[in-house]
Every structure is written in C-alpha cells, then in structure tokens.
N, C-alpha and C positions, 0 to 999 in steps of 0.2 A: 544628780544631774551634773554632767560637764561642764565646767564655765562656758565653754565656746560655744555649748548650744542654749545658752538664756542669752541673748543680748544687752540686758540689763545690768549684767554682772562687772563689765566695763565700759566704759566710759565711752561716748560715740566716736569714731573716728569720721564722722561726715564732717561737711564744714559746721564752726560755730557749735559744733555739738548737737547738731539737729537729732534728734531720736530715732534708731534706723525702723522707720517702722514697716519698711517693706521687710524685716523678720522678726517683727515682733507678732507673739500669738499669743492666745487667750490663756494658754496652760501657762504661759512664761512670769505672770503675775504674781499668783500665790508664793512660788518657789524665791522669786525675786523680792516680794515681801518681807518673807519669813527672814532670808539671810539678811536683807537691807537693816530688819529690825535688831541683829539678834548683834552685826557689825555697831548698830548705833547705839544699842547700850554698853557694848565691851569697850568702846571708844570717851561714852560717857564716865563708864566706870574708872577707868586710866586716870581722868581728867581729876576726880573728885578725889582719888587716893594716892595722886601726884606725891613723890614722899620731897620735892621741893615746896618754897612757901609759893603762896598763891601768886601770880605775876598775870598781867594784862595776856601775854601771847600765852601761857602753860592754860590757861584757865578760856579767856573772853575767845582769844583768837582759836583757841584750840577746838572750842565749841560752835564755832563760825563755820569752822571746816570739818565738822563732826558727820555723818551721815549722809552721806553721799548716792550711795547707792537706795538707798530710801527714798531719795528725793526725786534721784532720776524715774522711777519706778512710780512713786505716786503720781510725780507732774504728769505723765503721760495716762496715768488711767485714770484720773480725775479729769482730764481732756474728755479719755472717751466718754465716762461718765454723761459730762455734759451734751458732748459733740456726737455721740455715736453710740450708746447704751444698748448693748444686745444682749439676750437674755442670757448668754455668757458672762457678759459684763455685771447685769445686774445681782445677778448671783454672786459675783466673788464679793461685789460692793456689800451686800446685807453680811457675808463675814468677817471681811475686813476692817470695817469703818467701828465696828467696838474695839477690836486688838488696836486699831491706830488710837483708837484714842486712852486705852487704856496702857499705852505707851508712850501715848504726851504725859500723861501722869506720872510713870515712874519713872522719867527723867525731871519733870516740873514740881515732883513733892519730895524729891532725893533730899534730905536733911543733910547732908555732907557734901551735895556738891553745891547746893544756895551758902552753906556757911561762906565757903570757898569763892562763891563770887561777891559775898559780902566783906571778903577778908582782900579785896584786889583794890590797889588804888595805880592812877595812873593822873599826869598833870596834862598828857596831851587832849588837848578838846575834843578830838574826834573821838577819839578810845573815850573819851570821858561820859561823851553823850550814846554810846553803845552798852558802854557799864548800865550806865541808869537805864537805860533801857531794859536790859537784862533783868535785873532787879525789878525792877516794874514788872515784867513781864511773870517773874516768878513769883511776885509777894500776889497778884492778881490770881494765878494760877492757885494757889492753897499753901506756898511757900512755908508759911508763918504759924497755919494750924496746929489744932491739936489732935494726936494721934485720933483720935474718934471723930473729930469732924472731917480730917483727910477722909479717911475710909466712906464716909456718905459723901465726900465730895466723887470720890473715885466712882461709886456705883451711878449718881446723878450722871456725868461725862457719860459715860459706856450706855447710859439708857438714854440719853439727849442724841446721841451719834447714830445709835437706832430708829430715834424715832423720827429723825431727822433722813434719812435713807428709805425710811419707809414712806414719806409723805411726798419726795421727790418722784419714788418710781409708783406711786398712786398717781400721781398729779401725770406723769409720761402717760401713763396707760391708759387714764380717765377723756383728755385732749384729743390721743387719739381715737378713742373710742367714740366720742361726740361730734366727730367730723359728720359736718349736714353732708346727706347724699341728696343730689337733685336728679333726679330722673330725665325733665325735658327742659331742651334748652333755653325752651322760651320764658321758665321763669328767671331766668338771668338777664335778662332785659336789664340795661343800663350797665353792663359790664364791657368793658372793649373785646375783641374778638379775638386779643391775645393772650386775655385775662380769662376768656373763656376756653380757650384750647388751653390753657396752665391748667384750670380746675379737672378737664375731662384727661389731660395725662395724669393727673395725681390720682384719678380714679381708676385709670389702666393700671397703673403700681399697686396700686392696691387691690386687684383680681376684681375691678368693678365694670368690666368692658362696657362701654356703651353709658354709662352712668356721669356723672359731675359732683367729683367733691371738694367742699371748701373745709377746709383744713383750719385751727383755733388757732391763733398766736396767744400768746401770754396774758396778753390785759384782758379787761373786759371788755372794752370798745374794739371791733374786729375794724378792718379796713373796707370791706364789701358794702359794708352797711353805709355806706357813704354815695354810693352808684345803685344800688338796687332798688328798681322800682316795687318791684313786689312784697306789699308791705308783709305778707304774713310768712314769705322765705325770710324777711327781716327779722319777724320775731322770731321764728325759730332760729336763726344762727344767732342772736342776741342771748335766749334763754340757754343756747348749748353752753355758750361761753361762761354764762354767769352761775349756773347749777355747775358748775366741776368742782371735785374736789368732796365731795360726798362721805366718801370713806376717809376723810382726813380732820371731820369734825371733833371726834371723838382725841385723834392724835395732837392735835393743836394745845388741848386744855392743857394735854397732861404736859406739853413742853411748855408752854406759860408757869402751870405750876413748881415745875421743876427747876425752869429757869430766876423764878422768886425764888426758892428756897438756896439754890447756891447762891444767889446777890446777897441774901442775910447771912448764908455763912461766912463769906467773906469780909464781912462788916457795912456791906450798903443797903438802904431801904427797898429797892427796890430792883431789876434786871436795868432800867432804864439808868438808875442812879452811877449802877456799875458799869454804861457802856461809856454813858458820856464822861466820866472821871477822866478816861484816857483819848479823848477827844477833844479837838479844838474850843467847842464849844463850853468846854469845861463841866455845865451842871445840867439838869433839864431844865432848870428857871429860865437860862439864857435860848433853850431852845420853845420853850412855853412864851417868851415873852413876844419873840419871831411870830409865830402861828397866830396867837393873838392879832398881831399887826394884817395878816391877812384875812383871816376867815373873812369879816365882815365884810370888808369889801370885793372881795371876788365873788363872797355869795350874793351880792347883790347886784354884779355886773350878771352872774348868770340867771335869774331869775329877770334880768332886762333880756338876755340874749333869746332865754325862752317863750317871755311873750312875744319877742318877735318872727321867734318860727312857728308857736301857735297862728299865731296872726296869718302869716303864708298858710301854711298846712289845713287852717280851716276849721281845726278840732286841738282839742290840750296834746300836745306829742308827748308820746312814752319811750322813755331809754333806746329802742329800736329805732326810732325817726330821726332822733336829734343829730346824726352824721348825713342824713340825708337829707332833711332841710338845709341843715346848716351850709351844706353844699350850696344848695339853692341861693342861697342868704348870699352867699360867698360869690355866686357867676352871678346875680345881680347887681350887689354893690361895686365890685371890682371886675365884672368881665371875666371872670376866671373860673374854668374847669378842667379840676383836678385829671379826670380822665386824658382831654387833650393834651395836657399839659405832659402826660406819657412818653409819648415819642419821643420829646425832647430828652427824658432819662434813663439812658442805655446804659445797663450797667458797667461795662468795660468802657466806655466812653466816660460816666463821671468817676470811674475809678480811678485812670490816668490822668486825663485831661481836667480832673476837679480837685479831687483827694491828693494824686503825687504831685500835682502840678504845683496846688498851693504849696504844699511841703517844700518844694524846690525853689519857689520864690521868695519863701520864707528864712528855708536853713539852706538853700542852697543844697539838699541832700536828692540824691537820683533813686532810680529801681531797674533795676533788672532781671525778668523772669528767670527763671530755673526751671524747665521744665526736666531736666534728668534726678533737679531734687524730689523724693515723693515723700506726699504728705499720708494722712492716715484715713484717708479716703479718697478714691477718685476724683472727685466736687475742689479737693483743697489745692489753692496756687501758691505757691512759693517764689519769694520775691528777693534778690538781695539786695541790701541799702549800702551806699556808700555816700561818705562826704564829701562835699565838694571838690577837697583835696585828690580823691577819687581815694582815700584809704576807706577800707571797711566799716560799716558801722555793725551789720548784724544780717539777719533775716527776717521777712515779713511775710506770714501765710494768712490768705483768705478762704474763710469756710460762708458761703452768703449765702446757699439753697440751705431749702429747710427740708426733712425727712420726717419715718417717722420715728426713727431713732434719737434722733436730736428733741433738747429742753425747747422749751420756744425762751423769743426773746431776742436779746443783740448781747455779747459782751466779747471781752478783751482777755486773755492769760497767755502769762509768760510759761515757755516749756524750756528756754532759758533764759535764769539771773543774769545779769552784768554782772563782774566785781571786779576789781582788779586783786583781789586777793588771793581768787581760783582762778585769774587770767582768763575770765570768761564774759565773749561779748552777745547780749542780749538776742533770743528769738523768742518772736510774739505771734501769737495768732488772732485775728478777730472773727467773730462770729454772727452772721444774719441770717433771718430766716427769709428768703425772698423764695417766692413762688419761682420756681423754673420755666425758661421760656427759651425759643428762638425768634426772637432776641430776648432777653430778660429785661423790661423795660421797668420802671420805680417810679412812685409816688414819690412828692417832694418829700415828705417824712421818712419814708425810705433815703433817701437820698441825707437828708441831714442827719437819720440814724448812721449809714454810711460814717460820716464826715465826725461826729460825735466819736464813733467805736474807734475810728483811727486818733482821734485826739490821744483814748489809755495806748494804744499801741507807740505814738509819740514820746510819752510820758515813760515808756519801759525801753524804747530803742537809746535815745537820748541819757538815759543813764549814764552817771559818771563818779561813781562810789567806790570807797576802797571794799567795802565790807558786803557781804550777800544780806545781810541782816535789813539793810535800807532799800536795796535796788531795785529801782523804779517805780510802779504805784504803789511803794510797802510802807504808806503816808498813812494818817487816821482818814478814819472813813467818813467823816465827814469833810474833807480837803479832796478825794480821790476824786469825785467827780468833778472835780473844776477847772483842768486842764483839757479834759475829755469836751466840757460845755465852751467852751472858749473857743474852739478849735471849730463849733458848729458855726463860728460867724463867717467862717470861707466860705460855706455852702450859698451866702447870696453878696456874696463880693462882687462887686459887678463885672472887673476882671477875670474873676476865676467863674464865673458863671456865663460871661461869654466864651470860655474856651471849653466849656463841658456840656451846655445845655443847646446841644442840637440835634436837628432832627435825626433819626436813627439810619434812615431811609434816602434823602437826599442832603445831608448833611447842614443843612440851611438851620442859622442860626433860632434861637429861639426869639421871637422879635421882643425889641428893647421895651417898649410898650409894655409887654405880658408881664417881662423882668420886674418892671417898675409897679407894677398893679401886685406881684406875688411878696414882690416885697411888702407894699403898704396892707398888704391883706394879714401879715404876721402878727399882729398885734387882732384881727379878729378871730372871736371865740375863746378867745382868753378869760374869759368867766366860765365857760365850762371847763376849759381845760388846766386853770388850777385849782379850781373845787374838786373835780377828780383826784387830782394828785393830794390834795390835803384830806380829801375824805381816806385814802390808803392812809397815807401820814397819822394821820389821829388815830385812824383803829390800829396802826402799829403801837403809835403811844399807849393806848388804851390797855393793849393787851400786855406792856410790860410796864404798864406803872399801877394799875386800878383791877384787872382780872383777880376776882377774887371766887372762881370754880362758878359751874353751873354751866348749862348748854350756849354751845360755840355760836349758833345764831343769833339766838337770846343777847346775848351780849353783844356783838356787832350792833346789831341795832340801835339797841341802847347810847352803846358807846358813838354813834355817825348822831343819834338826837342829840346826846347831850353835849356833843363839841360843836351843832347846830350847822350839820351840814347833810343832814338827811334831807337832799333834795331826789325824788323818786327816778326823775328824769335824768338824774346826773349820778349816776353808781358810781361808786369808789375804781379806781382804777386798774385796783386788785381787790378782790372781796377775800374775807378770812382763810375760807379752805383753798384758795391757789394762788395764796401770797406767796409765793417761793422765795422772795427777796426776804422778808425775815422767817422765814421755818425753817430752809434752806441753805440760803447761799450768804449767810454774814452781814444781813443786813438788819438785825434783829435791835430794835429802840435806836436805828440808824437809817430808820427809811426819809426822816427829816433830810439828810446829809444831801439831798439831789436839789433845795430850795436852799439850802443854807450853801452848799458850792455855787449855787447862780447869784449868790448875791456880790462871791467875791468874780464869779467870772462877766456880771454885767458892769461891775466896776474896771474889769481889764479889758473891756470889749473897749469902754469911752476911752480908757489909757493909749489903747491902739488907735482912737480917732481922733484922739488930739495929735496925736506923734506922728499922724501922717499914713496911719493904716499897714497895709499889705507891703511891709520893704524889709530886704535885708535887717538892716539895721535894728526894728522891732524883733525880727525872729530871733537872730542872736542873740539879744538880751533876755527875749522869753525865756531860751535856751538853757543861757549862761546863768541867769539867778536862779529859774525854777524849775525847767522842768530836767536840768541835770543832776537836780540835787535827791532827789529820790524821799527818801525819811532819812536823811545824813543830820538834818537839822531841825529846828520846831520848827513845823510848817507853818505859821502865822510870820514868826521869823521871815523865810524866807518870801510871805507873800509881802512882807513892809518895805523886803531891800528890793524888791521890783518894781511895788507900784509909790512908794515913799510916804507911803501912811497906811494908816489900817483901814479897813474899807468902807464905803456908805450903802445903807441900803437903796440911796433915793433913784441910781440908773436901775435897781430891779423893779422898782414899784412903777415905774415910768413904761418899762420894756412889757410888763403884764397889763400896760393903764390899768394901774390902783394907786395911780397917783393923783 
C-alpha cells in the first residue's frame, strides 16, 4: 500500500492533529497497525543498542517520542471500539488486542533496554520523576523476571487481552439484544411524550415500525423505571438489565484467575495488592479501612429509605419499584418531578449556557463550533477552545446520542496528548448516551452526567506538561476521577443554573423555588444510591482479592452477603457479568477509586465555598496547581499545594448524610 493512501501513515495535517476521519476506512487499520508495530520496535531496538552510554534524552526522551504512528492508529480505533463498533471493527479488535499486547511485552520484558533505563541518571526533577516512572512501570510489567516466569507472564497478557475483547463485544451485543420492545403505547403511561416519540424512533432504526423500544444503559438501575407506571413493563425492563451478560460468566472466572496468577508472579498477594501499590491509596488496608466507614451506615439509611417507600407503595417494593416510589417519595417531600423538571433540560441549552458557560467564568476559556471540522460520525460536534487571551487551547468534540454501536455509559478520551515535547495541543472527546430527541431534553442526572464527563475533558485540555507520558488524566486511577466530580458542583450553582435551566419552549426561567427544592432533594436517596455503588465496589474487591474459582454467581452472592450489603431491593450498580469497568475498561481492584476521588473532591467543593465559590480567581488556581499538572507530579502532592492539607473525609460523610 502507498503511504498516501492509509491516512495513518502520517501525521494529520487538520488543526491540532484532529484525525482525518472523513478518510479513514476500515481496511486502513490492520495495515496501519502492522507498520505502526513493526516502526515501534525498530525504534525501540536503536534505543536499547545505542553504542552511547545511557543519558536521560538517548534513552527516557527518546522512548517518549518512540511510536507514533502506533499511537495514532490505536487512539482512533479504540475510539471506535467504544464509540462506534461495527462488525468491521469488531473483527479487527478480536485480532489485534493479542498482537498489541503481545507487543507491550516485547518492549516491556526487553532485558537490554530495562538495564539501560536502570543505567540513566538525571539531577533534573522532572526527568527524575519520569525515570522512576519508567522503572516502575517496567519492574511492574515482568521487568525483573526470570526467563520462565516472563514466558507465562507473556501467554497470561495475550489471554487477558482476549478475554477481555471478548466480554466487551458479548456485553454490546447482549444490551442490544435485550432492549424491551413495547408494542402499545399505552403501557408507557408516565413517560413524557417526548420520551415517548424517542423510544418509537429508536424502534424505527431498528426495522421495528410501529413498535417502542427502550434501549439498556450500562447500570442496572435504567432511567424509565422512575416514571413508569406499569409495574410489570417495570419488571421486565429491570430483569433485561440485570440478567446481561450471560455468556460472560464463564469468561470472568477465568480473568480473575488469571489476573491472581500474574499478581503472584510479580511478587503481590493478590491482583488488588498489585493495583493499589501504584495507587494513591497505596495498600488495600487504606482502601478496606474507607469501606468499612461506610457500609454500615448507608445500609441502614437504605433500609430507612425502603420502609419508607414500602410504606407509600402499600406492599415490600422489589428492585423494579424502588426508582418509582422513590420518585414519589421525592415530588412529595420536596415538590419535585423529575419528568417536569425536563423541559427545563435542553441539551444544547445546558451544553452552552451550563457546561461552557461555567468553564468561561471560571478559566475565562470560550468555544467555538466547527462545523467544517468532521468528527467520526454524524452525531459528533466539534468545538475549538481558546484562552481568554483568545490563544488556542485545543479541540472539544461531543458524541451525547446513544446507538447501537456504541458501549453504554458516559466517559472522556483523548485522541490528542498535549506535550510540549511533540508540540502537540490536546483533543478530547466526551461521550453520552442520551435518547435522541427534537428537542433532546435530560434528566437532571443526565445533565450532571453532562457536567462530570466535561470535568476529565477539563482535566486533558488544560494540560501543561513537557512529556506525553503525564498528559492530562494519565494520574492513578484512583485521583482520575476527582476533577471530573468537582466540576459536577456547577451543575447547581445558582448562577450557572440560572443561565441554563430554562424552559425549551418559551424560554422562561426554571423558577427559583424548584432550584431551591432540587437542590435540597440532593442529599435524598442517598442510602440507596451508595449502597449500590458499594455493593459494585465490594464484589469488585471480592473478585480480586478472595475469588478463589467456582461459578461466577455463586460467588457474587456470597461475596454482596459477606461484605453485608445484599439488600434484594437495592442490586449492585453493576452485577458481575456487565461490570465493564473492571473486565473491560481499567478499572480492575479500582472500582473503589469513584468514593475515594469524592472524598478529595467533597473536600474542594467546601474549599470553593469558603473562598467565595464560582470566581476567576478559584478557577485559575484550580487550574494552575491541579488540573495543569497532569501525572508531572505525585498526585497527593499536588492535591496538598492546592488545598493546603491533606484531605478530611468529614464534607463526604455529610454530602451522603452518614454523618
């Protein structure tokens, strides 16, 4: 093949490096792989048989800028992966993801190029803290082994990368396959009527004319289940969500097993022992001791919250009722229903007027669409950032409809690093699954999902690093989410929610009254809704500290009794077979990382309200200590020079009331 016709082969000439993906095609991957691989070990190889002695730039720097064309190539099909999986796609993905990984290895167990970065010394701090990084990142990888344990360490990687591919595109195709079809409209009773023409066009797309289907998000708790009267369409959309994932019982064990066996090779007791090492957290004790401090009490805020909606309901409620009471619970005590409250959430209205708007009050940073740039699908918008100064910062694209191509879920990835080392400034995309609409109107959890997923998009634009190795969320993964949770407390700034929250229709504010009632309603159901999250949390623990083989259900269970949060009514957030977050996506003995980041971001939310909230002067310094600094430094480090101590749990125990 001609270079000129793979795209990949060089570098983009769009702005910022955007990926031309209006000529990028399906054949252009494999071919782009193969050379991206074949460049990044002949580049490795150079480095490690340098006939100079080893030096910071011949060796760290030189590894920094190694594999380029690699990079470009994966960021974009791991995009699709996530974003846009066609059976084109899936296909290369089940061949590829063993050779990638069987290619982290023979650069990451190269006995001649680890000597060589063992033999580098440098006095500058920044090189210094990229060394040890390095190092870390190699003795981690099997570095240090011995020739027979590498080799089963190799075959484990190349079978975890499979089985880990294979439970992704089970999990796509199982979600979509369990979408409730409704036949008459009448059983949608309690849906708005724009929430009802969404469900009967995703049933058009689907060759279902005349039909109504509700489509799975990710968790187990669906959103419908909150307005539908009909209780027995409720149990069925509750049972579709929660039975997924079927054919990936079998595959779970064997990545649990597999994932013990390389923590022992490496010398850790256990997968979890081996995440946390490299983790803020530093051990599981410090993240056991956390957990500890909550179960008790949030399980017994939720087992208050329960007899209260038994008590309405009239009979014991089961896992399908509890969002639809709960509702109830909710527009009695406070006046408030979630469905009205709709109109007030237009998506291009809180996108500008909520999301850019805080950002601009905050850093002073603008948006401008691009509608000539194209993204890699119709659906996606492209945004350019600049500084107040009016210089560039980068690009911001939006993917918010969901498909059925697309993972469920919300998240953030960079398609480009910042560094100043490759002169290259950051593009981000974020990712929602919102129901398609004219108008697309969001639930306030839509709306603070919104406001969350731009928080990691903040965190990667804002980058200000010399090295690709730190830039932007490339922090431990228990810190990653903490900038992202921070960033949710614009969504009820009173400010920024008067200039976003109105009506779709005649643009009449959302009245102040409702503001003030949705606010004080935040802190309800907060007994269901961190027992769910702790019931994931524990059987994540579960499975990488204590899984010791035998069937995948069997042990769920077990594991939710004996960390004493098998409540029936309150399911785990994510049940074992369509936890994506640790099978998947990196989040493996790090599902903790989303309660242990709110404890440092309910500590900066009060930082912000003592300092006077929503001003310049807070954003900047957000800015400037933390969210510039990417992984340049220990991220505990940098949360001490911002907030000037290390942090208290007591604003999160307060913000859940378990305090």
């Amino acid at each position: 093949m001609q270079p000129a016709a793979n795209p990949f082969l060089i570098p983009s000439a769009l702005p910022y490096g955007l990926p031309p993906f209006a000529d990028i095609r399906e054949e252009h991957y494999l071919p782009a792989f193969e050379q991206g691989m074949a460049e990044h070990l002949a580049e490795v190889r150079n480095i490690a048989d340098g006939p100079e002695p080893a030096t910071f730039a011949n060796t760290i720097e030189a590894l920094e800028l190694a594999g380029q064309l690699l990079d470009r190539v994966a960021t974009v099909f791991f995009t699709m992966v996530s974003s846009h999986s066609t059976e084109g796609v899936q296909e290369i993905q089940k061949e590829i993801t063993p050779r990638l990984a069987k290619h982290a290895d023979a650069i990451h167990l190269d006995a001649a190029l680890f000597a060589r970065i063992e033999a580098v010394r440098t006095d500058d701090p920044d090189e210094s803290w990229l060394l040890e990084r390095y190092r870390t990142d190699f003795r981690r990888a099997g570095a240090g082994l011995a020739t027979a344990d590498q080799e089963r360490l190799r075959q484990i990687n190349e079978e975890l990368s499979t089985l880990g591919t294979r439970f992704q595109q089970n999990l796509l195709k199982d979600t979509n396959d369990r979408a409730v079809e409704v036949g008459d409209a009448a059983e949608l009773a309690g849906l708005s009527e724009d929430a009802v023409r969404g469900l009967r066009d995703t049933a058009a797309e689907r060759g279902l004319e005349g039909k109504y289907l509700i489509t799975l998000g990710l968790p187990t708790g669906q959103p419908v289940l909150a307005s539908l009267t009909d209780r027995e369409l409720r149990r069925r959309v509750h049972e579709a969500s929660a039975g997924r994932g079927g054919q990936n019982a079998e595959l779970i064990t064997r990545i649990a097993v597999l994932r013990a066996e390389r923590a022992r090779l490496l010398g850790y007791g256990d997968h979890a022992e081996y995440v946390l090492a490299d983790q803020t957290a530093g051990t599981p004790g410090a993240v056991t001791e956390m957990l500890d401090k909550l179960v008790a009490p949030a399980v017994a805020n939720a087992r208050r919250e329960q007899a209260d909606l038994s008590e309405m309901a009239g009979f014991e409620i089961e896992a399908w009722d509890w969002a639809f009471y709960a509702e109830k619970v909710r527009k009695a005590r406070y006046a408030i229903d979630a469905a009205a409250m709709r109109p007030f959430f237009e998506l291009d209205r809180v996108l500008r007027d909520g999301v850019f708007y805080a950002a601009t009050r905050l850093y002073g940073i603008t948006f401008t669409e691009r509608p000539d740039l194209v993204g890699y699908q119709p659906d996606v918008r492209v945004f350019e950032v600049f500084n107040e100064d009016g210089s560039p910062l980068g690009l911001y694209l939006g993917d918010y409809f969901a498909r059925a191509s697309k993972r469920g879920g919300a998240w953030m990835n960079s398609l480009v690093k910042q560094s100043h080392l490759e002169g290259l400034k950051p593009v981000v995309v974020n990712n929602l699954n919102l129901v398609k609409g004219e108008p697309t109107l969001m639930t306030f959890d839509e709306v603070n999902t919104l406001f969350h997923e731009f928080g990691h998009a903040l965190h990667a634009l804002f980058s200000d690093v010399r090295f690709p190795r730190f830039s932007g969320t490339s922090v431990p993964r228990d810190f990653v989410e903490y900038p992202s949770q921070v960033n949710e407390m614009w969504a009820t700034d009173p400010e920024i929610v008067a200039n976003y929250a109105r009506h779709h229709e005649t643009g009449e504010p959302m009245p102040q009254e409702l503001v003030d009632r949705m606010i004080a309603a935040q802190k309800f159901n907060q007994g269901f809704a961190t027992v769910e999250y702790l019931a994931a949390t524990l059987l994540d623990w579960a499975w990488h500290t204590s899984y010791d083989g035998g069937d995948a259900y069997a042990f769920e269970e077990r594991a939710l009794t004996e960390a004493g949060v098998a409540l029936k009514a309150v399911p785990p957030r994510y049940r074992s077979t369509y936890f994506a977050h640790i099978w998947s996506s990196g989040y493996a003995a790090g599902y903790y990382s989303y309660i242990w980041s709110e404890v440092l971001d309910a500590d900066t939310v009060e930082w912000f309200a003592e300092n006077g909230g929503l001003s310049r002067a807070n954003g900047d310094r957000f800015r400037r200590d933390l969210l510039s600094k990417g992984g340049s430094l220990d991220a505990m480090t940098a949360f001490r020079a911002f907030r000037g101590r290390d942090p208290e749990i007591a604003p999160l125990l307060a913000r859940r009331g378990l305090d």
